[in-house]
Structure formats: structure tokens, C-alpha cells
N, C-alpha and C positions, 0 to 999 in steps of 0.2 A: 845161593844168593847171599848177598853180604848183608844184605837187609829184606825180613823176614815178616809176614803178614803179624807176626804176634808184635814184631817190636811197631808196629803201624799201629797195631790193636791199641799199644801202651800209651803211645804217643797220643793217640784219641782220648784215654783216658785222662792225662795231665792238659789237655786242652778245655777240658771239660770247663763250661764259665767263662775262659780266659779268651775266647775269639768266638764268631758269631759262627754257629751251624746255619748258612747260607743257604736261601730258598734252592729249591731245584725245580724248575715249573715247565710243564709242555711249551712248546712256540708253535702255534697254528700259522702265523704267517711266515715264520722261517721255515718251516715244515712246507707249505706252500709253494716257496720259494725256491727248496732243493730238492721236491719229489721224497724226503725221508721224512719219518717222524721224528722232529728235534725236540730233545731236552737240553735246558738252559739252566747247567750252576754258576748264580751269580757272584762269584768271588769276588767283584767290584765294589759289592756293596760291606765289605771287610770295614773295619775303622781305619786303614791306609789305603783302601781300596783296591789290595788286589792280595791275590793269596797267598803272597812272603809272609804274610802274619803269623802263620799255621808253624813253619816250620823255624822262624827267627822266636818265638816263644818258648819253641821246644829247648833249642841248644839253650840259649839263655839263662832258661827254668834249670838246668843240669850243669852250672858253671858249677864249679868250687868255690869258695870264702874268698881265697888266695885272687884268681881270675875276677871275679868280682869288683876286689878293690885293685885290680892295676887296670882293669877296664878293657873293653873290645874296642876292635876294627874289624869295616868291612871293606869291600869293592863292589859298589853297583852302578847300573845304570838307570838307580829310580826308585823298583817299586823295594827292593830287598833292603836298600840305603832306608827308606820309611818304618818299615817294620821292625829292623834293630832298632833304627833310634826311636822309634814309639816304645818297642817293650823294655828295652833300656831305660827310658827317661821311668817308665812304670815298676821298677825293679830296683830302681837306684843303683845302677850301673854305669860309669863314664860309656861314650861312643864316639869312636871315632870313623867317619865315612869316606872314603876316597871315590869320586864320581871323575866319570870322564868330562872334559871340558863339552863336549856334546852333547851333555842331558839337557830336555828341557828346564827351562826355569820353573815350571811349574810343580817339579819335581824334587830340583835342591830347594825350593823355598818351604815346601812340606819338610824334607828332611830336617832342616834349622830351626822349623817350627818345634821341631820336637827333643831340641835339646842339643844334637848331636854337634861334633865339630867338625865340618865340610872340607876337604881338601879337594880342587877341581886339580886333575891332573890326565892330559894324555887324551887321545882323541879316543880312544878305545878301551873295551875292561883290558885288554892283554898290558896293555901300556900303564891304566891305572893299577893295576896287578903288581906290579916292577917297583910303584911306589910303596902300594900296603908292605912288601916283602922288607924294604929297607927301614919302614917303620915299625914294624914287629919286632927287628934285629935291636931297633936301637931302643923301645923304651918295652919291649916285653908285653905287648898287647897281645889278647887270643885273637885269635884270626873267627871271623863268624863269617864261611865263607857261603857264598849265594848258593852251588848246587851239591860240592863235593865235599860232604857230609853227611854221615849217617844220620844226625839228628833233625835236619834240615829235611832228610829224604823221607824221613819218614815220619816227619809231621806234614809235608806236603802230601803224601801218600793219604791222611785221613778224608780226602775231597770224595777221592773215590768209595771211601765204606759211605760217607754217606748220600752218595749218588744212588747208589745200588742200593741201600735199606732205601728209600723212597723209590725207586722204578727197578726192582729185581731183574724184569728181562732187556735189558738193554741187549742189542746187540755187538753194540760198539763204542767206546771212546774215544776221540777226536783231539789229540792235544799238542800244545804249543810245545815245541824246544829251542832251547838255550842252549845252557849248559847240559840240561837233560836231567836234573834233581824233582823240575813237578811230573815228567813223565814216569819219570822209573818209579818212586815213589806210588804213583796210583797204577803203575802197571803192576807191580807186586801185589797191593792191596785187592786193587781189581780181579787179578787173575786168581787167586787165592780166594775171593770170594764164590767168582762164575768162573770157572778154568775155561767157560770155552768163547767168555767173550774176546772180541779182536780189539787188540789196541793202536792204533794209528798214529804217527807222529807226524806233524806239520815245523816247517821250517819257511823260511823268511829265503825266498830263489840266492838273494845277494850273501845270503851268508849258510852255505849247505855243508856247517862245520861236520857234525854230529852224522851226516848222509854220507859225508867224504871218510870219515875214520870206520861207521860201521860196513860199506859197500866198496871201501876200497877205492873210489872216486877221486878224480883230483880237479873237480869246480873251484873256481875262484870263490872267494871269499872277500867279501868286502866291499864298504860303497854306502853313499847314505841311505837309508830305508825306514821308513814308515814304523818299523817293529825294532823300536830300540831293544826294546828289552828282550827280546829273544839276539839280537846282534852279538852272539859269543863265536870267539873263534876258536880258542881252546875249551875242549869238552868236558866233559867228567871223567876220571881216571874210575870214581866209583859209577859213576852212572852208566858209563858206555857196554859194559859187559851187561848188568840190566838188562838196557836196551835193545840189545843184541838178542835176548834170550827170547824176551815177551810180546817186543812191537813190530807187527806184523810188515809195516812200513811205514816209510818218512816221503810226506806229501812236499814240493816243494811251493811256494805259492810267491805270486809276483807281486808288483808295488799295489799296479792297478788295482786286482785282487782284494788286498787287503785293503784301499778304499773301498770299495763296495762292501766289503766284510764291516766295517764301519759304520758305514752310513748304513747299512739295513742294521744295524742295531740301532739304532739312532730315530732313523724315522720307523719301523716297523714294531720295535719292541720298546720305545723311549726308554732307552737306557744308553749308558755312556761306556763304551769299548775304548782302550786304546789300540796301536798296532799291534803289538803281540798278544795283547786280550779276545781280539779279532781273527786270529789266524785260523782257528780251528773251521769257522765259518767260511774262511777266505776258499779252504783246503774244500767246503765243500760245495761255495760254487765255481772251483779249479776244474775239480773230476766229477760232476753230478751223478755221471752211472754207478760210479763205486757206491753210490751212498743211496741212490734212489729202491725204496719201499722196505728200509732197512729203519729200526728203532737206535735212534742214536743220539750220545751224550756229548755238549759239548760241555767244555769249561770257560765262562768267559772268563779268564785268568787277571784282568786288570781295567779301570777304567782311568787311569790320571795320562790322562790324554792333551794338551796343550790346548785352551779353547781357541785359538785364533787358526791353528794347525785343523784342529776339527771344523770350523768357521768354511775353510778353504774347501777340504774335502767334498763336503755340504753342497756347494756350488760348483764343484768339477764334475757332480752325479749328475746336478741338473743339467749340466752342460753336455754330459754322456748321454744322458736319457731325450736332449734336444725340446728340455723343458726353457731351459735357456741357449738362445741361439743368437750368433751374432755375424750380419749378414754386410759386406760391401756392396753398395750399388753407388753405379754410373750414371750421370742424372745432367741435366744441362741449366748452367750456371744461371737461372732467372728468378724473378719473383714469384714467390706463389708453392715452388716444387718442395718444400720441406712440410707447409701446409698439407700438400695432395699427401707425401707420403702418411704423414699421422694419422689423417681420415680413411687411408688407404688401411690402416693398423688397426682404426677403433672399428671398421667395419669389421673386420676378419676377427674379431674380438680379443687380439694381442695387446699384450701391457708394455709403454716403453720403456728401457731402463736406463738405455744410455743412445746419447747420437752425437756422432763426431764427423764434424764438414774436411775435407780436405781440398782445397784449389792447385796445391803448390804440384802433386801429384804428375813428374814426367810423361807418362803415360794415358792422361786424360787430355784433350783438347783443350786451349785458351779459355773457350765458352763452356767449358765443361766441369763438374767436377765427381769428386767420390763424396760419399755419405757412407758412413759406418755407424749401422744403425744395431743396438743389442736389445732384443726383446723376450718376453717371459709367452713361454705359450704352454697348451691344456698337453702334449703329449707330441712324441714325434709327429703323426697325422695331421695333427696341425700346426706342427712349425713347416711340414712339405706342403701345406695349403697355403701359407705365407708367402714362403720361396714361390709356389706357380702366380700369386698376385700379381709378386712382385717384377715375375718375366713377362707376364701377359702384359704388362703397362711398361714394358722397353727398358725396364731397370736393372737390365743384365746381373743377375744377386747372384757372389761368391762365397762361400766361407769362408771368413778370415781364416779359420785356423787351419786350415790346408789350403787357403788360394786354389781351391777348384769347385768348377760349379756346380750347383745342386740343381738337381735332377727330379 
């Protein structure tokens, strides 16, 4: 191995003081939730909020004089761009950040806040990658790069020693790849502490970089998805043989997924996940039997999450879960029928939330028209007690969003 539980050990040591030893706490309701017993390290609650702090301090801490005063650069999509230029700005280090035109704005405005100078370049890292390369050339910047790096890997790697000193028998670890620098890093740490815990990788379906170079796969790559920050398409040159060695498997998890990996952080645990902070969870209501009566860790690796992005999710669950339902009926064009429906509503004990008349509608009679009516109800159960209300009183009710009828 290229990187070794003692230089993890080291790395722990110069972290000491310098970034927060993050809760690790049981989850009774995510445990709940996927049949296993889940533990929750909260990396989100980092001062950047997610766990590039651990290893953007290490390299940083270990510049040179020289390196210091001509200043870094990185490539990221977020939370790694945060954490250099936080321990940068705290070191008295220039920083320079290359992000792809695609990160959230909530993202680069952290970055700026903390010193650094922002280059948006490239819709992806591989394209902002292209830029840092010609910048490096021309004025001599160190490159502080997000996974392929020993200092990096193995201040990431500290998550896991202190997972394991708070819950010794874990069975498993659950975690997000990228590039592959937070997993290898805690698979070395990990396995080095309990040789015979399993370490698990999660990846983002649309981007099964790290899946495709260790198994030989040739999945597409690529597309927008939820989990920016795991969205790498080149790997690690140091992390892949790693990964190869310790991680048992790479789970692949879909968009859907990974909103509900979200939103039960959110509403179950009130805490703030982003996409790739989330995936670990996604992975485990992907495959539930892999994980069900098993003791397992996850990491939630990040929460700087987009609020308006999180806003949406929020109401796509209820919309899943048929808390929010939004129903067409065909209704005959008189006084009085918008009245019946409401009272038809506050009997059944449904909240309104939106209603939209349509007349012009080809397919309804002259004396006819549609009502598109969106309401809040207690659980599926009763948005299908809604839907039969609404059939028993002649108001033929459709799902907008599949235009077929409910049943």
C-alpha cells in the first residue's frame, strides 16, 4: 500500500485542534428505515461542512516556505475548493480554485468567502483539470489536488480511526466515491484497525467511473446528477489499486435514490446531506438485504447542499409518498361545482393547495370543463380515499402526472 495506517495514524496527530473530531451517533430511525443498525459520522458539521477539511489541512500543514509564498491551486466541485481556501486563508497561503461552471452557487460563494480566487471553467472537473494544468505551467502554483494525493488520503483516512475508537465492532463502512481519496484513505485506516471489517463503495449510477476501471466495465459516464461532488470521471492513479485491494464493492445508486437518501436525513435525522454526503444511505435503501441486521457506519460526507435544490427534493418525497397529490377532474361548466368540490375536500379532511379551471381543453365538452386540483393529504391511504370521493360524485380523477386513472 502506498499509504499506510501509521502515516493515517500521523496525519491524525497534526490534525489534533485543527478540525473538529465529529460526533459519530447511532440512527434509530435510519436503522429503522434499512433493517441495519446505522451509525452516523457527521462530517457535515466540519467548519466547510464536509470532510475536505481533514485532508486540505494535512497537505497544506506539510508545504514548504518556498510553496507557501508562490501559493496553491486546486480543482473542485465544492466542498475540496472550501476547505483549501479556508485553511489557506488560516495559514496565510494565496489560493487559487478552479470550479466547473456547474457548481452550485452556494458553493463558489463559500469558496470567495474565504479568500480564495475563483476561476469557473468547464462544465466538468476533467475540463476544469485542463485549466489548473496550464495554470500551474505558467505562474508555478502547487497543485493541492482533491483525491490523488498521499496527504490528502491520509488525512481523509482519520474519519475512520475515529469511527471505530467510538463503535469498535462495526461491521461495515458505507462510503461515497469520487475520485476515491475519502474511501481508500479510511479503507486502509479501517482495515488496519479491524482487518475483518467490509468496506463498501457507493457511486452516483450516472457516473460509474471508479466501478468501470476496477471491474473492467464500460458504463457510460456522465449527465447531471444530484451528487456533484462525487461526479468524477477520472480516478485516482493512487487511490484505485487501494480500492482494488480493501473495498469489497462499489454499490451503484440512482438520482431517485439519492433524493430519498436526502430527504431522510432531513426529515428523520434534521440534519443537512448533500448528494454525495447522501449516497452512502442511498446505497442502503438501493440494496436493503446486503445491509439488513448488519452494524454499520455510514459517513455523511457533506452537507452544502443548494437550499432551493433541497426545497424541491422536500416536495418531490411528498409527492412520492402521495402526501401531495395532484388530481384532474372533469366537472360540468355551472355555478356552484368548484364550491361542492372544496366541501367535498374539507370533509375528507384534505388541505388545498392549488386549483386550476381549465375550459379551453379539446377534449372536454362546450358545457364542460377540467379542474386541476393539488392537495396535501395524511399518507397514501388517504389521498386513495380522496381519489374514490372524488369517482363516486362523477369527477372521473386522473393523475396529472401519468394521465392515468387512479384506482
Amino acid at each position: 500500500m502506498t499509504i499506510s495506517l501509521a502515516d493515517i495514524e500521523a496525519a491524525q496527530r497534526l490534525l489534533k485542534g485543527q478540525v473538529l473530531a465529529t460526533p459519530m451517533l447511532p440512527a434509530p430511525r435510519l436503522s429503522a428505515l434499512t433493517g441495519a443498525e446505522v451509525f452516523v459520522k457527521y462530517e457535515n458539521l466540519q467548519v466547510t461542512n464536509s470532510f475536505k477539511d481533514r485532508g486540505a489541512y494535512v497537505k497544506l500543514a506539510r508545504l514548504g516556505d518556498e510553496e507557501r509564498r508562490r501559493g496553491v491551486i486546486a480543482m473542485s466541485a465544492g466542498n475540496h475548493a472550501q476547505a483549501v481556501a479556508y485553511h489557506a486563508q488560516r495559514l496565510g497561503v494565496p489560493a487559487t480554485i478552479v470550479m466547473p461552471e456547474t457548481t452550485p452557487f452556494v458553493k463558489v460563494a463559500s469558496t470567495k468567502a474565504f479568500g480564495a480566487t475563483v476561476v469557473l471553467d468547464g462544465e466538468t472537473l476533467a475540463e476544469s483539470q485542463r485549466r489548473v494544468e496550464a495554470i500551474v505551467a505558467e505562474k508555478g502554483l502547487t497543485l493541492v489536488h482533491p483525491y490523488d494525493d498521499p496527504n490528502i488520503v491520509a488525512g481523509q483516512g482519520t474519519i475512520a480511526l475515529e469511527m471505530l475508537a467510538e463503535v469498535p465492532d462495526l461491521d461495515m463502512l458505507v462510503i461515497p466515491i469520487g475520485g476515491g481519496g475519502l474511501i481508500a484513505g479510511n479503507a486502509v485506516a479501517a482495515r488496519g484497525v479491524r482487518p475483518a471489517i467490509e468496506i463498501l463503495g457507493v457511486e452516483a449510477a450516472l457516473y460509474p467511473a471508479m466501478r468501470n476501471a476496477v471491474r473492467g466495465e464500460t458504463r457510460a459516464v456522465g449527465g447531471p446528477t444530484l451528487a456533484e461532488g462525487i461526479a468524477v470521471k477520472n480516478v485516482g492513479v493512487l487511490t484505485r489499486p487501494i480500492i482494488q485491494a480493501l473495498v469489497s464493492d462499489i454499490v451503484l445508486v440512482d438520482e431517485t435514490q439519492l433524493e430519498q437518501a436526502v430527504n431522510a436525513y432531513v426529515t428523520l435525522q434534521k440534519t443537512m446531506a448533500e448528494g454525495a454526503g447522501a449516497a452512502g444511505l442511498a446505497a442502503m435503501l438501493a440494496e436493503p438485504a446486503r445491509f439488513r441486521g448488519k452494524r454499520v457506519g455510514l459517513v455523511l460526507c457533506g452537507g452544502n447542499i443548494d437550499p432551493r435544490i433541497l426545497a424541491s427534493i422536500m416536495v418531490r418525497e411528498l409527492e412520492r409518498e402521495s402526501r401531495i397529490v395532484s388530481i384532474r377532474l372533469t366537472i360540468p361548466d355551472r355555478p356552484g361545482v368548484l364550491g361542492a368540490i372544496a366541501t367535498l375536500l374539507g370533509e375528507h379532511g384534505a388541505n388545498i393547495l392549488e386549483v386550476d379551471h381549465h375550459r379551453l381543453f379539446l377534449d372536454v365538452p362546450a358545457k364542460g370543463a377540467k379542474v386541476d386540483v393539488t392537495v396535501e393529504a395524511r399518507d397514501r391511504g388517504h389521498a386513495q380515499e380522496i381519489v374514490r370521493a372524488f369517482a363516486e360524485h362523477g369527477y372521473d380523477p386522473v393523475k396529472i402526472e401519468t394521465v392515468k386513472a387512479i384506482e
